[in-house]
C-alpha positions as CSV (number, residue, x, y, z in Angstrom):
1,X,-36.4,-17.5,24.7
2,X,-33.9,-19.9,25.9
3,X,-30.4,-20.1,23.8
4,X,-30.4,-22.8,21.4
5,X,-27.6,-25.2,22.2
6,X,-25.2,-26.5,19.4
7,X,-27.9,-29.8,18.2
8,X,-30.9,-27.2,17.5
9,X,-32.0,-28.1,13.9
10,X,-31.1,-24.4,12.6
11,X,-27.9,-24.6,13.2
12,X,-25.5,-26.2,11.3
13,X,-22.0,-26.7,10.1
14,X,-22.4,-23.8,7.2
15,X,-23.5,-21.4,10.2
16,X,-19.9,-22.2,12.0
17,X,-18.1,-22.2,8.4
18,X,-20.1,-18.1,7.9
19,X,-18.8,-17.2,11.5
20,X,-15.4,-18.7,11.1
21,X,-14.8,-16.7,7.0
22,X,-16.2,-13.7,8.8
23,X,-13.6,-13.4,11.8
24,X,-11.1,-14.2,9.0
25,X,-12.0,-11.5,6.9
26,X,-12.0,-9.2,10.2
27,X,-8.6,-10.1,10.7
28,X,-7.4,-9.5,6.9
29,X,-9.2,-6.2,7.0
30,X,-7.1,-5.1,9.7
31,X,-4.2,-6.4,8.8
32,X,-4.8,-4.4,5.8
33,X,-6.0,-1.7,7.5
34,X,-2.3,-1.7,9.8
35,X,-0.6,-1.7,6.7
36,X,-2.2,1.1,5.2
37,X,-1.7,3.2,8.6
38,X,2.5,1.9,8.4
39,X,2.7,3.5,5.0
40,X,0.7,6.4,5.1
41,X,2.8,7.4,7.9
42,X,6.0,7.0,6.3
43,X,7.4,10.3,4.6
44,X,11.3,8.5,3.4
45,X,11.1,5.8,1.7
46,X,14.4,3.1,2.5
47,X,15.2,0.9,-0.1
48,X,17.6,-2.4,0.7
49,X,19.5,-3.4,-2.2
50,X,22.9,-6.2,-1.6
51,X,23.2,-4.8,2.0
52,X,23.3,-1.0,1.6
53,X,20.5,0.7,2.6
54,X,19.7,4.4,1.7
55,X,17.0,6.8,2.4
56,X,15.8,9.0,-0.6
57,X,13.3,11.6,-0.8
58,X,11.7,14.0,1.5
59,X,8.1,15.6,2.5
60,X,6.9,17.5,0.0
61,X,5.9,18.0,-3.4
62,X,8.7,18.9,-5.7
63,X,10.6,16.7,-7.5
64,X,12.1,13.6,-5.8
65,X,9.5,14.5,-2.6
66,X,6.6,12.6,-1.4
67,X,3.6,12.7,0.2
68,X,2.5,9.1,0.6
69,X,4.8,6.7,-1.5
70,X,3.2,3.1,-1.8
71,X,4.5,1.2,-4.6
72,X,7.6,0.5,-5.8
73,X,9.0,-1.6,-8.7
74,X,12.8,-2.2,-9.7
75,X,12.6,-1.3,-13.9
76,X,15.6,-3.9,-16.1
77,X,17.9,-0.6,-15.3
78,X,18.2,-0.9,-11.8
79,X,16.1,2.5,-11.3
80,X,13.1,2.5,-8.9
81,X,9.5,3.3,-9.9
82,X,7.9,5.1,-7.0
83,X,3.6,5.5,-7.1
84,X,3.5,8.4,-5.1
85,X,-0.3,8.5,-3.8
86,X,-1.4,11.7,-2.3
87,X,1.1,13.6,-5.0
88,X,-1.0,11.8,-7.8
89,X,2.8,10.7,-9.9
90,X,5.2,8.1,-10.2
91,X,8.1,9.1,-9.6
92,X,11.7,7.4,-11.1
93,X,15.1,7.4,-9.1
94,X,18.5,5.5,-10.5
95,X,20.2,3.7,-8.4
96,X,21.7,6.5,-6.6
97,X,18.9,8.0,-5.2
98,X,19.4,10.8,-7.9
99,X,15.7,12.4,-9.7
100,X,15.2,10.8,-12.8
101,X,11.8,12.0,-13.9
102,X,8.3,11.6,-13.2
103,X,4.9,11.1,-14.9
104,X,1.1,11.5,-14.2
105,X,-0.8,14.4,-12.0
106,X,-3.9,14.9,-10.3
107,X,-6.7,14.8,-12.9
108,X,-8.9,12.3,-15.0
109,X,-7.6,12.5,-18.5
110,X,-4.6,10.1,-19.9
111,X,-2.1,9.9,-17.6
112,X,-3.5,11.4,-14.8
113,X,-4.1,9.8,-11.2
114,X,-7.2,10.5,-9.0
115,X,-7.6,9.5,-5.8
């Protein structure tokens, strides 16, 4: 069969609007994708506050560790609220970088994270 050129009556405007949401959700899946591949990667989380910067945290899975740290909210005390993915917690840390505490655990039941 010969290619249809651009006038054939089954093609239409809708068909270049579907091609063009496609390639855009392509390129916002891996844009997500690089993302996710960035933090997964990172062991240390840096945190930037009023020009000092400071690494906290290290490998592992004791307190004030991490294994894949992906969230992290700033609480009305200054302290930072770290979702800690593959260690199934949040963890808490003042402003210091000190251990505060930490909540959650592998597991289905109130206030437990599974993956």
């Amino acid at each position: 069969h010969p290619p249809r050129s651009s006038s054939s009556p089954h093609s239409s405007s809708s068909d270049q609007s579907q091609g063009e949401g496609r390639e855009k959700e392509r390129e916002r899946e891996e844009e997500e994708r690089q993302q996710a591949t960035t933090v997964k990667e990172t062991t240390t989380l840096r945190v930037r506050a009023v020009k000092v910067e400071m690494e906290i945290g290290r490998e592992g899975d004791k307190e004030g560790q991490f294994q894949s740290p992906r969230r992290v909210a700033v609480d009305t005390r200054g302290r930072m609220v770290i979702a800690d993915d593959r260690n199934d917690r949040i963890q808490i840390i003042d402003q210091t970088g000190r251990f505060v505490g930490l909540f959650g655990g592998e597991g289905v039941g109130p206030g437990q994270f599974s993956r």
